[in-house]
C-alpha positions as CSV (number, residue, x, y, z in Angstrom):
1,X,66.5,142.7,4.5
2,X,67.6,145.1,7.1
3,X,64.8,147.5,7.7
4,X,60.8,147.6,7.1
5,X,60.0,148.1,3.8
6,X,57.0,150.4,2.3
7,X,54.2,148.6,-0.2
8,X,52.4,150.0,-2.6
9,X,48.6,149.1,-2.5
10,X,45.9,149.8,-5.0
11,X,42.5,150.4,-3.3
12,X,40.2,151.0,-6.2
13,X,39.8,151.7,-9.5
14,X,37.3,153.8,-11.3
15,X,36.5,156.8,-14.4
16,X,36.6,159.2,-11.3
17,X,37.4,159.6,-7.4
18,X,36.2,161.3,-3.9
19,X,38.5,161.9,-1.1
20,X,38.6,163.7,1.7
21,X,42.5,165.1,3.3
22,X,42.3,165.1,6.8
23,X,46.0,167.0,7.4
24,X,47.8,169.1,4.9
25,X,49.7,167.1,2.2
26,X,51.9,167.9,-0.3
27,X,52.0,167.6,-4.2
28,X,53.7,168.7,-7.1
29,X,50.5,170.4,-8.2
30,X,50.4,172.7,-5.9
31,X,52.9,175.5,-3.8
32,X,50.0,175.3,-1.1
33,X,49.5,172.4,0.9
34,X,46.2,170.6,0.4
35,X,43.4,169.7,2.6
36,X,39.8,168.7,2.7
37,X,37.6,167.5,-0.3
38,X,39.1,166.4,-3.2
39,X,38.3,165.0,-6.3
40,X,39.7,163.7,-9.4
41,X,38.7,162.5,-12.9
42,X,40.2,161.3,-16.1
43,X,40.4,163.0,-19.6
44,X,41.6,162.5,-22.3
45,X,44.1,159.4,-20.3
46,X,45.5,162.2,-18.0
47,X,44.6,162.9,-14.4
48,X,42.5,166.2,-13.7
49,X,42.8,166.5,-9.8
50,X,40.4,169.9,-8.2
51,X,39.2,171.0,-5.0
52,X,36.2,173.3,-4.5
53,X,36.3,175.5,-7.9
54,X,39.8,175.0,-8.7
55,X,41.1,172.5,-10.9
56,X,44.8,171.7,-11.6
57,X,46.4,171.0,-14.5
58,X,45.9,167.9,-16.0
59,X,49.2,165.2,-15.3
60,X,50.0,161.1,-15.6
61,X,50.1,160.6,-11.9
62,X,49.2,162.1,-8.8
63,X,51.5,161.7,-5.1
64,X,50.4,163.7,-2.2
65,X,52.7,162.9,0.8
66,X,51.9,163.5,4.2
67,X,53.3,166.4,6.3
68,X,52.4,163.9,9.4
69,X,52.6,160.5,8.7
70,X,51.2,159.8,12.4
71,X,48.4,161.6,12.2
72,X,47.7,162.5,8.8
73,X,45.0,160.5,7.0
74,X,42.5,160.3,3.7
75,X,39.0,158.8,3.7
76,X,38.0,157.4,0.1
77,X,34.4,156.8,-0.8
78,X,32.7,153.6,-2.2
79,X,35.4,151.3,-2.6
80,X,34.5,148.3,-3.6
81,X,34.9,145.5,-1.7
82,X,34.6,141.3,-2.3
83,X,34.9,142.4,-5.9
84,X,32.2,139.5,-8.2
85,X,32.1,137.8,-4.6
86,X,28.9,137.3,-3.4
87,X,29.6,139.8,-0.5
88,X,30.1,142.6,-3.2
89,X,29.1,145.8,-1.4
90,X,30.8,149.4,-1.2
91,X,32.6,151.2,1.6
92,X,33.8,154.5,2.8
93,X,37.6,153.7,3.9
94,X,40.1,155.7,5.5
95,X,44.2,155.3,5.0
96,X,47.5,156.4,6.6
97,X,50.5,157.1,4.4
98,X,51.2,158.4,1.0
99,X,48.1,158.6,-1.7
100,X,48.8,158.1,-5.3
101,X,46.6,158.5,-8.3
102,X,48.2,156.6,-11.7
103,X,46.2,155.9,-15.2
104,X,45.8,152.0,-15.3
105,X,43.5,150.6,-18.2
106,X,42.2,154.0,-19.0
107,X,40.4,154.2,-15.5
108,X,42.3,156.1,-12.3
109,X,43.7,154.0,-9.8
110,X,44.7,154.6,-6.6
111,X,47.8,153.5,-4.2
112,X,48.3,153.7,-0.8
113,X,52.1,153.8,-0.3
114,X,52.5,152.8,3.7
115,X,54.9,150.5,6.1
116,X,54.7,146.8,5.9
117,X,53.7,146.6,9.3
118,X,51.1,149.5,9.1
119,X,49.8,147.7,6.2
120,X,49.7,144.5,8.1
121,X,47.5,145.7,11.3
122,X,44.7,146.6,8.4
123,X,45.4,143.2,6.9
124,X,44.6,141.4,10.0
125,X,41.7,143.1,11.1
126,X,40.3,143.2,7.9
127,X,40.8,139.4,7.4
128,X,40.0,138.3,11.2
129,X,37.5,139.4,14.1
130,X,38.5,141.3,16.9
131,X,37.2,138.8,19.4
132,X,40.2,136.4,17.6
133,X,42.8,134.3,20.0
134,X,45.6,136.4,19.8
135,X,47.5,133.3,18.8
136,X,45.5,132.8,15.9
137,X,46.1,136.4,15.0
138,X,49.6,136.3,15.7
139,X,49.9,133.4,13.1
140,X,48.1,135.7,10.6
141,X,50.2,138.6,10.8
142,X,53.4,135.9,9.9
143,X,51.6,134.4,6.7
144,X,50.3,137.8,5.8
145,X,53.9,139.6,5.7
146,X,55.6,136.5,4.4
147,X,53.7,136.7,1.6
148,X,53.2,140.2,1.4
149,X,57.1,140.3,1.3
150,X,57.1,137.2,-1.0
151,X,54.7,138.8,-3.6
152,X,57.2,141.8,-3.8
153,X,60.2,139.6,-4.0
154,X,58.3,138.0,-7.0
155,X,57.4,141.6,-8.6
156,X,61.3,142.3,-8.8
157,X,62.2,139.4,-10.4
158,X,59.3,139.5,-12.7
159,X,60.6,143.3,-14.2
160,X,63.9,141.8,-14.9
161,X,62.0,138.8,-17.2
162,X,62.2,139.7,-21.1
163,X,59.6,136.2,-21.1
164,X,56.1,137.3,-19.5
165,X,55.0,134.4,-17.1
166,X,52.1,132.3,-19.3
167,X,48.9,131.7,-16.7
168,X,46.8,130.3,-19.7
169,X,46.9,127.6,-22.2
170,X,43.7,127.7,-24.5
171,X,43.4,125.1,-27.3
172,X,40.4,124.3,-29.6
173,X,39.6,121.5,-26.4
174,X,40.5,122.9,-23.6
175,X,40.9,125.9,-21.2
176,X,43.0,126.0,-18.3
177,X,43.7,129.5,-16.8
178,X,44.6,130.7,-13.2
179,X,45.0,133.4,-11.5
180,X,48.1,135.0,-9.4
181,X,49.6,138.3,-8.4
182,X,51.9,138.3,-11.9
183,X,49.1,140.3,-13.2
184,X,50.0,143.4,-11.4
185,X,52.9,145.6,-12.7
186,X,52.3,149.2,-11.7
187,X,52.0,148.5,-7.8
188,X,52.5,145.5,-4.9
189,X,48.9,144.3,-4.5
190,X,45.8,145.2,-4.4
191,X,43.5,145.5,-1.6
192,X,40.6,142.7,-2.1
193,X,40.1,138.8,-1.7
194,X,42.3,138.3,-4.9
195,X,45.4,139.5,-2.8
196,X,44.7,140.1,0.7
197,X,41.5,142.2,2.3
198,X,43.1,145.7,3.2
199,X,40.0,148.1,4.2
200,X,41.8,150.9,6.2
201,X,42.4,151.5,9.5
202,X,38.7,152.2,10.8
203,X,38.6,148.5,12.0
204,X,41.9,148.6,13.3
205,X,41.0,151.3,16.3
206,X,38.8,148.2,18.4
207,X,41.1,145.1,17.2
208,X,43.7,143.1,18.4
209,X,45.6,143.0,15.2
210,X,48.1,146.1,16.2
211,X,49.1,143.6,19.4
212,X,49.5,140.8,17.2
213,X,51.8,142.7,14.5
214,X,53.7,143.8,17.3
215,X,54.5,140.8,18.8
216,X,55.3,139.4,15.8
217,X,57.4,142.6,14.1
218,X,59.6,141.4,11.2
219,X,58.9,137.4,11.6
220,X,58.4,135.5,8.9
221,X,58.5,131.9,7.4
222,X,61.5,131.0,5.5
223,X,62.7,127.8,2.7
224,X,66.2,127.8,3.2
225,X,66.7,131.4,1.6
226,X,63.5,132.2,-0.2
227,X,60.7,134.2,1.9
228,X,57.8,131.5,1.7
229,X,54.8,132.1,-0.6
230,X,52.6,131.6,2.9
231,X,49.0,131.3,0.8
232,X,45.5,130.7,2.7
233,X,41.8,130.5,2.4
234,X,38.7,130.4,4.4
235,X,38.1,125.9,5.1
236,X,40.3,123.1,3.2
237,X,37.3,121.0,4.1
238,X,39.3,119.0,5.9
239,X,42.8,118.2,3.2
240,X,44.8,121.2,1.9
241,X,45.7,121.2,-1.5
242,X,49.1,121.8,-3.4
243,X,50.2,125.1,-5.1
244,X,51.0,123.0,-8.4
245,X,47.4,122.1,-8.6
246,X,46.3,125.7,-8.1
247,X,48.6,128.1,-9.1
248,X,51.6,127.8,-12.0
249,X,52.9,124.2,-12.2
250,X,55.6,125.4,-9.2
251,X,55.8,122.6,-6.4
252,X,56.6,124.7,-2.9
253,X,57.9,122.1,-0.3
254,X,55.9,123.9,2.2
255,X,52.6,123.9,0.4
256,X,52.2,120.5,0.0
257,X,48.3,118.4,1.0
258,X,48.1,116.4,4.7
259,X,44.8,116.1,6.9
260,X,44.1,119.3,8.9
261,X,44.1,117.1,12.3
262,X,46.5,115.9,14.6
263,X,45.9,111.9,12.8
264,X,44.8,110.9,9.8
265,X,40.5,109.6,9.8
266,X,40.4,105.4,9.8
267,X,38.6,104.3,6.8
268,X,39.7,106.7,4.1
269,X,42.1,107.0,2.1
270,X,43.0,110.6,2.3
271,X,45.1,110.9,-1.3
272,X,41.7,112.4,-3.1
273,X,42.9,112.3,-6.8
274,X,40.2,108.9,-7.7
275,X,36.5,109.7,-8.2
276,X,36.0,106.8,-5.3
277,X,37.9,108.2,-2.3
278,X,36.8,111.7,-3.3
279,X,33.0,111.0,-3.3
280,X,33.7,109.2,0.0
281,X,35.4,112.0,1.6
282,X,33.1,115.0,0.7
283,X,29.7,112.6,1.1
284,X,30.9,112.3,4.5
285,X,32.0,114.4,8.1
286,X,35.7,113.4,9.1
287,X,37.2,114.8,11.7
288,X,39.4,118.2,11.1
289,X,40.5,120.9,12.6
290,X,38.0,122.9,10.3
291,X,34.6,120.9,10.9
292,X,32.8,123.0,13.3
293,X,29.8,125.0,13.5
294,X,30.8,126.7,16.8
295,X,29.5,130.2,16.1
296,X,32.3,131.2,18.3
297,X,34.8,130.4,16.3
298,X,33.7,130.8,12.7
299,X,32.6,134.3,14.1
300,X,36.8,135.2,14.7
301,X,37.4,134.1,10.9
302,X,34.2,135.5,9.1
303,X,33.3,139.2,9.0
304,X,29.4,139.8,8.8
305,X,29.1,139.9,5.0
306,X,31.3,136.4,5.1
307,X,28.6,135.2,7.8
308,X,25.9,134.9,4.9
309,X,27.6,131.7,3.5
310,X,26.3,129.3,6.7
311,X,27.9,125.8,5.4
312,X,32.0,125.9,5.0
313,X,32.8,122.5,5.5
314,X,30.1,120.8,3.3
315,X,27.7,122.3,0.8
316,X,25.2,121.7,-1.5
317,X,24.0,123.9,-4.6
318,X,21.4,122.4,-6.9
319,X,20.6,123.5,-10.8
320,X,18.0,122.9,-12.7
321,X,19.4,122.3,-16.6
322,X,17.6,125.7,-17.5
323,X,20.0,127.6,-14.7
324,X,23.1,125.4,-15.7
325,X,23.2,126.0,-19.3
326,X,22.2,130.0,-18.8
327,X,24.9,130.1,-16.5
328,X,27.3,128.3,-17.9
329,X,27.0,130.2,-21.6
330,X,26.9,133.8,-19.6
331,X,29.8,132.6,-17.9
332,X,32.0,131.1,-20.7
333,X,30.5,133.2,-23.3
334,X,30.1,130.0,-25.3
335,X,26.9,128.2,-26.5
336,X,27.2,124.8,-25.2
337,X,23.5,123.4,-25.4
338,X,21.7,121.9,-23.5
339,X,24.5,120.5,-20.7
340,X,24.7,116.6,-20.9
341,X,27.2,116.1,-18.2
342,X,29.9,117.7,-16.2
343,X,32.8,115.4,-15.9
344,X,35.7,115.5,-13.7
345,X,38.9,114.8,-15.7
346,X,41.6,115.6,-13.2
347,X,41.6,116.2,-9.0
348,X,44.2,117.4,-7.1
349,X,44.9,115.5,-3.9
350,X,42.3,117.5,-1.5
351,X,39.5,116.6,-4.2
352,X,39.5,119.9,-5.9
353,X,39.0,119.4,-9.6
354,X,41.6,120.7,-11.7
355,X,40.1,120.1,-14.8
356,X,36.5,119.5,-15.6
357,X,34.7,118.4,-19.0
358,X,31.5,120.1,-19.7
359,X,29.7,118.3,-21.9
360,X,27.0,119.9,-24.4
361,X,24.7,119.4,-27.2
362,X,26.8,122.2,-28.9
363,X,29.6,122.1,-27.3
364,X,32.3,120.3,-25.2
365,X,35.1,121.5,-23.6
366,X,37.8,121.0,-20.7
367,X,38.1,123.5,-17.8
368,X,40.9,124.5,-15.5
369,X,41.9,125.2,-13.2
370,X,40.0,125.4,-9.9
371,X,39.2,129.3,-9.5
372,X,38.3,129.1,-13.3
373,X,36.1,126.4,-12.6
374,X,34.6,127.9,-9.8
375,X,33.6,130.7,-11.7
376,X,32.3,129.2,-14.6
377,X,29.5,127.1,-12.2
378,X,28.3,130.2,-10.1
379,X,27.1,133.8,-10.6
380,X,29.8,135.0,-8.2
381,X,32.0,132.0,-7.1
382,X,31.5,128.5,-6.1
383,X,32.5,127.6,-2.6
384,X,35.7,125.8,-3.8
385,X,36.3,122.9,-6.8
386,X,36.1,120.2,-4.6
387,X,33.1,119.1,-5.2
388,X,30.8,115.7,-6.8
389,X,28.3,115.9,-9.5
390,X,24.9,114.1,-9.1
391,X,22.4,114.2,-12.2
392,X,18.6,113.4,-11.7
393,X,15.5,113.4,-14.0
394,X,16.6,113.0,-17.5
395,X,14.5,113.7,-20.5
396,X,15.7,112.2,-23.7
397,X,19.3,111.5,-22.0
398,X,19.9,115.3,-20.7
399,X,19.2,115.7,-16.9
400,X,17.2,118.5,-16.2
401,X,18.6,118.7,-12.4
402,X,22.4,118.6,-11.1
403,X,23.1,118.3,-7.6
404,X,27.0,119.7,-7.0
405,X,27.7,118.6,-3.4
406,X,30.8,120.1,-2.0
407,X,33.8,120.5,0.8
408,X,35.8,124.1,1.8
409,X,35.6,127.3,1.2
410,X,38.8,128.8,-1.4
411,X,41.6,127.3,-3.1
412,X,42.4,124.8,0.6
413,X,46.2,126.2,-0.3
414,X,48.4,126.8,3.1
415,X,46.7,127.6,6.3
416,X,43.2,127.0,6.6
417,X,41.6,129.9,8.4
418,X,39.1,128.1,10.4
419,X,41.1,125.7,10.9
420,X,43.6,127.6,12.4
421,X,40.9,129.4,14.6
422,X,39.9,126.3,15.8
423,X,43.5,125.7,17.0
424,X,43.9,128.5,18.2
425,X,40.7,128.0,20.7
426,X,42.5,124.3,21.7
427,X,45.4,126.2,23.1
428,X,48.0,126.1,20.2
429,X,50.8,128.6,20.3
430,X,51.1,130.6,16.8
431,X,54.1,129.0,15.7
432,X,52.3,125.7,16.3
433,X,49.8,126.4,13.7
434,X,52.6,128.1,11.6
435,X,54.4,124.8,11.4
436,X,51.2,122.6,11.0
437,X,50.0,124.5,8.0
438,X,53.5,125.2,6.3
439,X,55.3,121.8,6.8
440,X,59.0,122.2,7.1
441,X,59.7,126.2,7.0
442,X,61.5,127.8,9.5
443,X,60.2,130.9,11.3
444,X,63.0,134.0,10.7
445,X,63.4,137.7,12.2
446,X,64.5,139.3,9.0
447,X,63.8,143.6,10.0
């Protein structure tokens, strides 16, 4: 790969759309260039695009480029952002680069086509606070292109498949399903926590993240030829996990579990796949990188709507049997009972559960894996999978009360964000933290 590359981003998805052109762009629609208010609709599965009275004739898919892509931008209106998160809100949101409109499950969605490393400055200040070490930001802007760059890699390959990619297996006894980016065709990635946060350039004006991606043009992390798949999340809770145990059953050399510390705790044993070490672990404090409460630091990882979520490295959520089973059966879209137990059948080494037994009067069933299980126990998301089960006051066998105590925030895959931010404060150089999260890959220039 000699030169940058452009990516194609979708930003939102909905039956109709309100943007504003600031600059003249062109389109196919139109001898005239376009400006101002815009809006757009669907009907009858084609694209109906007007401005002020006029409407243009309907078409499959919109592109207005840019006359100057320097100074030439669009503002959309209420995207959504921390889509089913517990953040969920809506945002104006303003782009450089091309806009597209396509048809995509008979709603419009939109694309912003732009530069990898224009994409990249929104990425990091979208994902991390301007008051971040620049090291730490410098380490972002790597594991965001790599696999940015990765994804697309992936996206190639995948069109060239006759044999889609299975990311379920569903049997009368179990369900195990996860999620990845295989599940988008018609464009790169998309702009939310499912991919990577991409709000716009507003945030980018008053951030170091353009310093960051500068300093860092065209570097990525390498396996021998292969762009590594450089994932993250917010706090491992103190062991990353594997990609196997998350993801399809691929093992990545460079995405492999150790203790996010410079030496392993005395007293534990830190391979979390038994019920005994696990409860150990998460009951208790040990040292790591990501244990702190320095409101300094998690303020450099955790935007304002983040901020509401106060415990990262241990939690607790409590359920009465009345909130479990509602949830549970709104959630699974199963009757299971009254819930007897909730059984952990399989952990990965960082004590995330990859599979979990739910246990009805009705019902029973085995869940996987851990972003399908952290879904199924919360109205939005639970914290992460790694997590013990404690029941209290049973009536005729059924506890009426479950305790879920927990460790991390995400999937604890790659770098831990807080953890990194942590380093970063200690005086770590980015490609120190590069190589502590993502053991054994090599850091390239490839553009």
């Amino acid at each position: 790969m000699n030169s940058e590359p452009k990516v194609e981003v979708a930003i939102l998805s909905d039956n109709s759309i309100e943007c504003i052109l600031y600059g003249d762009y062109l389109t196919d629609l139109s001898e005239k260039l376009l400006n101002g208010k815009i809006t757009a609709r669907i009907e009858n599965d084609k694209i109906v695009l007007s401005q002020n009275d006029k409407e243009f004739k309907p078409v499959d898919e919109i592109v207005l480029e840019p006359t100057e892509d320097k100074s030439d931008t669009f503002l959309l209106k209420n995207v959504t952002i921390g889509l089913k998160f517990h953040w969920e809100q809506k945002q104006n949101q303003r782009f450089t680069g091309t806009l597209k409109i396509i048809v995509e499950d008979k709603k419009l969605t939109v694309i912003n086509i732009v530069f990898v490393e224009e994409y990249l400055k929104s990425v990091i200040s979208s994902e991390m606070s301007a008051t971040s070490s620049i090291e730490l930001l410098k380490a972002h802007a790597v594991i965001s292109r790599s696999w940015l760059l990765a994804q697309m890699e992936k996206r190639k390959s995948l069109k060239t498949q006759t044999t889609l990619q299975k990311s379920e297996f569903i049997t009368e006894d179990e369900i195990i399903r996860w999620y990845d980016r295989e599940d988008h065709k018609l464009y790169d990635v998309c702009a939310d926590d499912h991919c990577q946060r991409y709000q716009g350039i507003t945030k980018v004006q008053a951030h170091n993240a353009e310093q960051a991606v500068e300093e860092t043009n065209g570097i990525v992390l390498m396996d021998e030829d292969d762009i590594c798949d450089t994932r993250y999340s917010k706090a491992c809770g103190g062991i990353t996990e594997t990609f196997e145990n998350v993801w399809e059953n691929i093992s990545h050399p460079y995405l492999q579990t150790f203790v996010d510390y410079k030496y392993e705790p005395d007293g534990y044993n830190t391979d979390l796949v038994n019920e005994k070490d696990a409860m150990k672990w998460i009951k208790n404090y040990p040292s790591a990188f990501c244990n702190t409460t320095d409101e300094k630091i998690l303020s450099q990882v955790l935007n304002n709507y983040d901020r509401i979520t106060k415990d990262f490295y241990r939690w607790k959520v409590e359920y009465t049997q009345d909130e479990l089973a509602k949830l549970i059966k709104e959630k699974s879209e199963i009757d299971f009972g009254n819930i007897i137990d909730l059984v952990p059948i399989e952990r990965g080494h960082s004590g995330r559960l990859i599979k979990l037994k739910v246990v009805g009067t009705k019902k029973t069933l085995t869940i996987g894996k851990e972003l399908e299980i952290r879904k199924l126990l919360s109205s939005s998301h639970l914290y992460s999978s790694a997590f013990i089960i404690e029941k209290e006051n049973f009536v005729d066998n059924i506890p009426q009360k479950f305790i879920l105590t927990g460790a991390g925030w995400g999937h604890g895959v790659g770098l831990c964000q807080i953890g990194a931010a942590v380093m970063g404060e200690k005086g770590y150089r980015f490609d120190e933290i590069l190589l502590h999260y993502f053991r054994g890959a090599q850091i390239k220039e490839i553009y």
